[in-house]
N, C-alpha and C positions, 0 to 999 in steps of 0.2 A: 732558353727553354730546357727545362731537363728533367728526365720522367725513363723510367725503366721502360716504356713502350711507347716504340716508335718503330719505322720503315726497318726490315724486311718484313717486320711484324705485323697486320693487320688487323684493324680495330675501329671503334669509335674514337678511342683516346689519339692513337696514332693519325687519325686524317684531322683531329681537331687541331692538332700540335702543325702538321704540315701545312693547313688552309690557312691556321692562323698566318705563319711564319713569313707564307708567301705573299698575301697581303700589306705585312709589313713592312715587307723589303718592296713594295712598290711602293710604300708610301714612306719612304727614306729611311727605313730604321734598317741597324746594322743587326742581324739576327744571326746566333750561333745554338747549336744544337747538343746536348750531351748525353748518352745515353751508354745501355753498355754494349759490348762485342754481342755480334750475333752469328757464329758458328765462325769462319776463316774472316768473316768483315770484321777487322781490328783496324783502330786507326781514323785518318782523316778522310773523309768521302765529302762531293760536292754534290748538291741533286739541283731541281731545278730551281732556276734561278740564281745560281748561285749561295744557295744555303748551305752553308756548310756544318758537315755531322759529325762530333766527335764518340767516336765508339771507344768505350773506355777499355783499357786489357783484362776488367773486370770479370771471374767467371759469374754465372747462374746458380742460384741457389735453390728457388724454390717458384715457380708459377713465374717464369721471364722475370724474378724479381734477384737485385743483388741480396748476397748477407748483410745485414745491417750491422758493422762494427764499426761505424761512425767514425771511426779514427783511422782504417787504414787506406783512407783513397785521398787526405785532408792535402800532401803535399801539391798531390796531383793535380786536384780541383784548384786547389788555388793558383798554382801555375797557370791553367787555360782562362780563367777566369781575368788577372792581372793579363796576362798576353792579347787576350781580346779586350781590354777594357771594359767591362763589363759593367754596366749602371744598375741593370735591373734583373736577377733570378725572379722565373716566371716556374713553379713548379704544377708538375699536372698527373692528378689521379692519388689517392688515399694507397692506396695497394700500394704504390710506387716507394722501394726504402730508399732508392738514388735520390728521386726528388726531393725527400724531406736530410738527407744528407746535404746536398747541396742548400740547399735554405738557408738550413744553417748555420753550414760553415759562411754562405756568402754574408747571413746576417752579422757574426764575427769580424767579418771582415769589415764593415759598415758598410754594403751593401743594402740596396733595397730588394723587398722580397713581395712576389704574390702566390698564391696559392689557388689553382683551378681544380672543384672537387666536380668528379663526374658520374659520380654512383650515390647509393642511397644503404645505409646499417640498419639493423634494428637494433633493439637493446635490450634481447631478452639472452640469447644462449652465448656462451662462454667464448667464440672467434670474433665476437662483435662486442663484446663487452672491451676486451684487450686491442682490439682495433679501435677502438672510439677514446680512450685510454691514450694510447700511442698518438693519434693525432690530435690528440688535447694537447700532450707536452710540445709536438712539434710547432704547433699551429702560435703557442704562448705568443713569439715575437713575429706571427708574422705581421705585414704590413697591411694587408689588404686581401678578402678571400671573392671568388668567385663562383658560381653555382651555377647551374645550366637550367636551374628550375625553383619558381618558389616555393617550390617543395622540400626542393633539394636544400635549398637557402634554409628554412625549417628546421629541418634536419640534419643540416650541418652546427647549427645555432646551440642546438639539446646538445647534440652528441660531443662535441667538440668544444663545448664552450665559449664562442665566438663573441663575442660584444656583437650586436645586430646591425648596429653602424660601419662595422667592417666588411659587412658579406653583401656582394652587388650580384646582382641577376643578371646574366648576359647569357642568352642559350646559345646552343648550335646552333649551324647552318649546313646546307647542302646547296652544292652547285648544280644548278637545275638543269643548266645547259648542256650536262650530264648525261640528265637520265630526262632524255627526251619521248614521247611517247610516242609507239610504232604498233596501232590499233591491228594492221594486216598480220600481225604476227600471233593471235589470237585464234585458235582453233575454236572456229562456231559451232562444232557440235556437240563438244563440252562446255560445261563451265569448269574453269580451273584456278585452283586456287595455291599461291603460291607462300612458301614459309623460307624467309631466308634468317640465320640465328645460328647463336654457337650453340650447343646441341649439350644445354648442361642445366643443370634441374632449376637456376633462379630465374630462367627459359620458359618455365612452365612446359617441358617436354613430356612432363607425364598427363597433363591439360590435352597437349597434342596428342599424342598417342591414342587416348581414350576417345576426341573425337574423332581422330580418323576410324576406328573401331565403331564406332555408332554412326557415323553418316556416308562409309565405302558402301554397306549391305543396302540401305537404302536408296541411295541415288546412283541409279548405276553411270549417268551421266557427269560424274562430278570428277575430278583428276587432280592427284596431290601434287606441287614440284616443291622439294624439299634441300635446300642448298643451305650448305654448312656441316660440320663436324666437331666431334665432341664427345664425354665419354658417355652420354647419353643415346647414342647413336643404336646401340645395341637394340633399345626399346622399343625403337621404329623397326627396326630389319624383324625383330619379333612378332611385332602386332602385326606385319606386311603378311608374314608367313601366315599368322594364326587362322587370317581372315580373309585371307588367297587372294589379294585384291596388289599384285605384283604391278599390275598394268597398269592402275589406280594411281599407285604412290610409287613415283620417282623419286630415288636419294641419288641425289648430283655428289655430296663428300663436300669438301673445302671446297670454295672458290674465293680468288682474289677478284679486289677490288673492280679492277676493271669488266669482268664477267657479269657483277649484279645487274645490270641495269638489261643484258642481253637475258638473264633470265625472269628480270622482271614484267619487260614488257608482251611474254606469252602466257599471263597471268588475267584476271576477270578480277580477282578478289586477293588481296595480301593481308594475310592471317599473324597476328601477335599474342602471345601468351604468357607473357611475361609476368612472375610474380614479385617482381619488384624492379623499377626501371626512374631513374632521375629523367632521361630525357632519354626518347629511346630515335635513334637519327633513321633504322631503316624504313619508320611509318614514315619518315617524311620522304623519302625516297623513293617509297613505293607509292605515294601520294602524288610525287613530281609525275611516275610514270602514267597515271589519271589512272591507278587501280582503288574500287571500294577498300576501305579500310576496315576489318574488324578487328579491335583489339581490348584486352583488359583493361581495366580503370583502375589501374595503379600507379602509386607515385605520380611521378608530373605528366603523365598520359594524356590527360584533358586536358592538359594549358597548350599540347600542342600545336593540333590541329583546329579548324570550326568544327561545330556538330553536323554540317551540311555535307563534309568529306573523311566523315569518322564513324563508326558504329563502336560504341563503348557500352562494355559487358563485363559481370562480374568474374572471379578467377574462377572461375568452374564448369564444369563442361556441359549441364544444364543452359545457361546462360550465354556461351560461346556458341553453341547449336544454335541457338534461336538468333541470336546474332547472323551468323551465317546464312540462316535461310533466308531471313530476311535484306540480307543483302542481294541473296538469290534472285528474290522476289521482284524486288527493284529492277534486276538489269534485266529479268523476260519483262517487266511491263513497260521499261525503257525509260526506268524511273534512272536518270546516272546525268553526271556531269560531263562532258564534253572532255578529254582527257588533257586537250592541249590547254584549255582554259586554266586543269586544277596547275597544271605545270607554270601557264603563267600568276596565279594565285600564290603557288608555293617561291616561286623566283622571289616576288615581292614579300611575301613575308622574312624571310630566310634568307639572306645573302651574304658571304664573307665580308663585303668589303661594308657592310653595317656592325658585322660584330668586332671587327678590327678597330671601327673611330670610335665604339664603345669601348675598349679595352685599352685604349690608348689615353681617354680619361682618365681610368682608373691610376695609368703611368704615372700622368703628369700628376694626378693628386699627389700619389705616394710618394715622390720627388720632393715635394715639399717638407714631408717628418721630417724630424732633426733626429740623429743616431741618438742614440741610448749608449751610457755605460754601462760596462762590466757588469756592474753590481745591479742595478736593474734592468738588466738581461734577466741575469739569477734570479731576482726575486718574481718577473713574472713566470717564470719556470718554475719556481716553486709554487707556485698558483695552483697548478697541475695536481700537485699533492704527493710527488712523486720528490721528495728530498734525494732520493740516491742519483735521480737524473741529473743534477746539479754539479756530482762528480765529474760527469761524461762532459756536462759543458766546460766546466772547468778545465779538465782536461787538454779537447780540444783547444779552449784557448791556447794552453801553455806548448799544445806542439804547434801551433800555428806561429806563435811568438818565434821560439826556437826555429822552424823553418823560416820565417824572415830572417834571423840571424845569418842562417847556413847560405840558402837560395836570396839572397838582397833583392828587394823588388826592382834596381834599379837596374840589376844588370839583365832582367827578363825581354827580351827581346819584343818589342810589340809586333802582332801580326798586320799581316799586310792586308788591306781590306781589298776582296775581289770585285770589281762593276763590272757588268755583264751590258 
């Protein structure tokens, strides 16, 4: 697995990458992790199960991502790579320049490659146009891509240029056993509605904003809890002041992983506003908690829930209000699901150990390509339309060569596989 974000980091990317992993490793596969340093964690780390994570001595560049000079980490990668044996790079997230580094280099190596994309581009302004650009060229060789939504699948297809027979649907999961629901923790004399999110405008935080500003003045009964941080945050602490409803809306700041589930379940309603989302994992999460869901109808939004545990509204604060009230509505007239029921609904939709025997398909398919030379490597990189990137592959080869020369693969030490 290898992807600029992973543990101490927290995320959607980072729990997909860890749930995957550990599924694996119960069901016999040798899983290694490669990612970069994160602040003094340099080096080899074990977590559970025995997974072990290689933190590269790599610095940060920009957004937890490395610089992408594709040729200065080539020694190194291949080192862990031959020392672990490795069959199959699994890269994860579009954002990530480590993952599409390791790709491939591993593709060079004759390695097999998959790619897990878990977000969604447009294709109109200038960061998306150069991003969808960049993961064209990367994506030329790889083996086999994945998508958390047939949206996302969609949209990986346009942007990317994917052949459609490459790109498999496998969504997330959450571990329900998790986020068990705990109804006594509910203050009955409010309704409260709760927003857990990083706190950044493709959030829809100015969505939020505006409706907290239009429905604190009128329900004096209604109560924000707001968990997470971002540079959006200001917005909230503004509107809070503007509208003097301090008691209204609670901003909890960051919380780790472990926290969500104690903040979700003093919740009635868990609110999404998201303007652009391939799979968005905290609706299911707060769905395991048996809270009403109101959220945008964007991206793969409605593939993920039923409509029976979902209130889906358009991106605007019109639309989200009414949404809202009418989730209101339901839970005074005791119109609401049973919370431990959505929990067992969501177990069975959602489980790791389903998306693990899916993904482990996709292995053994890939297993079967026959490598590609050199030269059509090149020429599907040239597809791209990007002739100068062909240098960079090139390149790469020829220090890859020369470090087999120096570094022999034979004198590489194999690592020692840990059982637990």
């Amino acid at each position: 697995m290898a992807s600029d974000f992973f543990y101490p980091n927290t995320g959607g990317v980072e729990e997909h990458i860890f749930n995957l992993s550990q599924c694996l490793i119960k069901r016999g596969h040798k899983v290694i992790v490669l990612t970069h340093s994160y602040g003094d964690r340099v080096g080899i780390r074990y977590l559970t199960a025995g997974l072990k994570v290689y933190y590269l001595p790599i610095r940060v560049f920009y957004a937890q991502c490395v610089l992408p000079t594709m040729i200065c980490n080539i020694a190194l990668i291949r080192n862990i790579l031959i020392r672990e044996c490795i069959e199959i790079v699994h890269g994860h997230s579009a954002f990530s320049v480590l993952c599409h580094e390791v790709c491939i280099i591993g593709k060079l190596m004759g390695l097999k490659t998959v790619f897990t994309d878990h977000s969604l581009f447009g294709f109109a302004d200038t960061s998306a146009v150069l991003t969808n650009k960049y993961l064209q060229i990367c994506l030329s060789e790889i083996d086999h891509c994945i998508c958390v939504s047939h949206t996302g699948k969609e949209n990986t297809v346009l942007r990317a240029k994917v052949q459609a027979h490459k790109v498999s649907v496998i969504p997330n999961a959450v571990d329900a056993f998790s986020f068990i629901p705990d109804p006594c923790q509910r203050d009955q004399k409010f309704i409260t509605i709760v927003i857990v999110s990083r706190l950044v405008y493709r959030k829809g935080v100015n969505l939020m904003a505006a409706v907290i500003a239009d429905m604190c003045p009128r329900y004096p009964n209604l109560r924000f809890i707001i968990g997470g941080d971002g540079p959006k945050m200001w917005l909230l602490q503004e509107v809070r002041e503007k509208i003097g409803c301090q008691e209204s809306v609670r901003l909890l700041g960051s919380l780790k992983h472990s926290e969500v589930r104690n903040v979700l379940v003093k919740g009635d309603i868990f609110l999404n506003t998201s303007l652009t989302e391939a799979y968005c994992m905290a609706i299911v999460e707060a769905a395991a908690c048996g809270l009403k869901v109101v959220s945008t109808k964007v991206g793969g939004i409605p593939e993920v829930l039923p409509e029976s545990m979902i209130y889906l509204t358009e991106p605007n604060v019109g639309s989200l209000v009414r949404g809202i009230e009418k989730a209101i509505t339901d839970i005074k007239e005791g119109n609401i699901m049973c919370p431990f029921k959505c929990n067992r609904l969501v177990r069975e939709m959602y489980s790791w150990m389903d998306i693990t025997k899916r993904t482990e398909i996709v292995y053994d398919r890939i297993l079967l390509n026959k490598n590609k030379p050199l030269g059509q490597q090149l020429r599907s990189y040239l597809n791209s339309g990007v002739w100068p990137f062909l240098l960079v592959i090139s390149l790469m080869y020829i220090l890859l060569q020369l470090t087999e020369r120096i570094y022999k693969r034979k004198y590489i030490d194999k690592a020692r596989d840990l059982r637990l």
